[in-house]
C-alpha positions as CSV (number, residue, x, y, z in Angstrom):
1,X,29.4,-10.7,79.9
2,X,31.5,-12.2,77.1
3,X,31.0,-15.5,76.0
4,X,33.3,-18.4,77.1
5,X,35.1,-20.6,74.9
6,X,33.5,-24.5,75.1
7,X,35.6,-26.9,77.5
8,X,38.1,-29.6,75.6
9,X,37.3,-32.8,76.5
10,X,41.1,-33.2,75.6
11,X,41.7,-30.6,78.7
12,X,39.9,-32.7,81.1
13,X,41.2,-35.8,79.5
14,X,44.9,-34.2,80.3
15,X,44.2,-33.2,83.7
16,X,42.6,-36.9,84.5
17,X,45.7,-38.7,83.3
18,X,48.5,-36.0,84.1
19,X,47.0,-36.0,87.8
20,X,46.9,-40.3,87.7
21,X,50.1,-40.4,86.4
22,X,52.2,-37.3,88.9
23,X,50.5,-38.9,91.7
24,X,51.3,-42.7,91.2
25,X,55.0,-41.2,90.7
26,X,54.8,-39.4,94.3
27,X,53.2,-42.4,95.7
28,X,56.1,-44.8,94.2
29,X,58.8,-42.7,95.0
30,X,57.3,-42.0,98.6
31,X,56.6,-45.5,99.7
32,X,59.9,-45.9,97.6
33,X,62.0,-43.9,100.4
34,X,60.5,-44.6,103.9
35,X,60.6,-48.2,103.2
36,X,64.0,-48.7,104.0
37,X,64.1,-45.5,106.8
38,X,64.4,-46.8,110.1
39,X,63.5,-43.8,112.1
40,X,59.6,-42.4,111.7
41,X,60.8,-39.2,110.8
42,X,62.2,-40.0,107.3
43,X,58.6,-40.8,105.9
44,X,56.9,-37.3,107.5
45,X,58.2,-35.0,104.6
46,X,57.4,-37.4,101.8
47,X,54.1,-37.5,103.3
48,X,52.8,-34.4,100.9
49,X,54.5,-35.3,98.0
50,X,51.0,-36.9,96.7
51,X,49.4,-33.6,97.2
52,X,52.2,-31.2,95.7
53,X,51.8,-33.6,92.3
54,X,48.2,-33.1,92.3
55,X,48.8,-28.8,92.0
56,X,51.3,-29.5,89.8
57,X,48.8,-31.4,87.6
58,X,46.4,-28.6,87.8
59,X,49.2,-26.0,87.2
60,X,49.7,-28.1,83.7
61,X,46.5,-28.2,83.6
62,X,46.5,-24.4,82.9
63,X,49.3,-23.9,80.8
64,X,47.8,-26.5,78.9
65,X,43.7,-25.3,77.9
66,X,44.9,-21.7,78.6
67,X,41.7,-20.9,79.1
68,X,39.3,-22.2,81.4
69,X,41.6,-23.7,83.2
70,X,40.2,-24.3,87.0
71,X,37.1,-26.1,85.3
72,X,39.2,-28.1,83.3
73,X,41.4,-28.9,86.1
74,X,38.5,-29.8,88.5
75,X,36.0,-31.9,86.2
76,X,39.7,-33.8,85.4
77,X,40.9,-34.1,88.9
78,X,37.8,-35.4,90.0
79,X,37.2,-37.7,87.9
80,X,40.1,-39.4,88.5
81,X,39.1,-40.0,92.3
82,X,37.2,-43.3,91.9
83,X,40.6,-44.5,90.0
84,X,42.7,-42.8,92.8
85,X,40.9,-45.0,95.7
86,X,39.9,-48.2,93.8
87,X,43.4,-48.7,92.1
88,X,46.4,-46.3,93.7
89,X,46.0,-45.8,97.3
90,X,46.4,-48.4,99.9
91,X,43.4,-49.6,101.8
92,X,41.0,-47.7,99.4
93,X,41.4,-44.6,100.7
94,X,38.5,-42.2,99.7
95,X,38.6,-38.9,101.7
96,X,42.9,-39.0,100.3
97,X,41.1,-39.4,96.5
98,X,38.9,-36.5,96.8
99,X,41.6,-34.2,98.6
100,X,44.0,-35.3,95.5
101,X,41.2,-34.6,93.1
102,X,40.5,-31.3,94.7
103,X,44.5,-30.6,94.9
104,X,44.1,-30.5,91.3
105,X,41.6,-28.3,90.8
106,X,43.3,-25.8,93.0
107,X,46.3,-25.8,90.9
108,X,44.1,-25.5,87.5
109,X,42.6,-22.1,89.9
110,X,45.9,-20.8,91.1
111,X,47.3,-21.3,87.0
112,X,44.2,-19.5,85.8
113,X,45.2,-17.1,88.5
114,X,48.4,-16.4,87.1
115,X,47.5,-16.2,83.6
116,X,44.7,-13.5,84.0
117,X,47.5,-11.7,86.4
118,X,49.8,-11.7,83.7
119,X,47.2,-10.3,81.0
């Protein structure tokens, strides 16, 4: 089996703060828009927007380390989860953390994926 490069702690540092910083963006901009919607149904599609900025932190994730991308991805993603629930989400919401945190590590998988696809 060949040998694996070492993890970056900058790579797991990126993945914490890009997954902080693209969900506190989906959460502003979705509380942002059904605030003022006065039908229920407005809010509904905004609802996931949290969860697509989590795979999009893992996919950056990837493009990012290149290699060894999912672990990167995951240590990062879920170490942002106490952050997520103590600090971002309304209510401290835990079990929305980890599936954020987790979100990110399946976008790190899906971009590691893709780059051994393309080799």
């Amino acid at each position: 089996m060949p040998t694996r490069p070492p993890l970056r702690p900058t790579g797991i540092a990126f993945a914490f703060a890009l997954n902080l910083l693209l969900v506190t963006l989906a959460l502003f901009v979705g509380s942002g828009a059904t605030s003022g919607a006065t039908s229920s149904t407005g809010g509904g599609l905004l609802a996931g927007l949290p969860l697509v900025a989590a795979i999009v932190a893992g996919l950056a994730t990837a493009v990012y380390v290149r290699q060894r991308a999912a672990i990167h991805a995951a240590l990062g993603g879920l170490s942002s989860v106490p952050v997520l629930a103590l600090f971002l989400l309304p209510g401290n919401n835990w079990s929305f953390a980890i599936l954020l945190g987790s979100f990110c590590a399946v976008g790190g998988i899906l971009g590691e994926f893709r780059q051994r696809r393309s080799k």
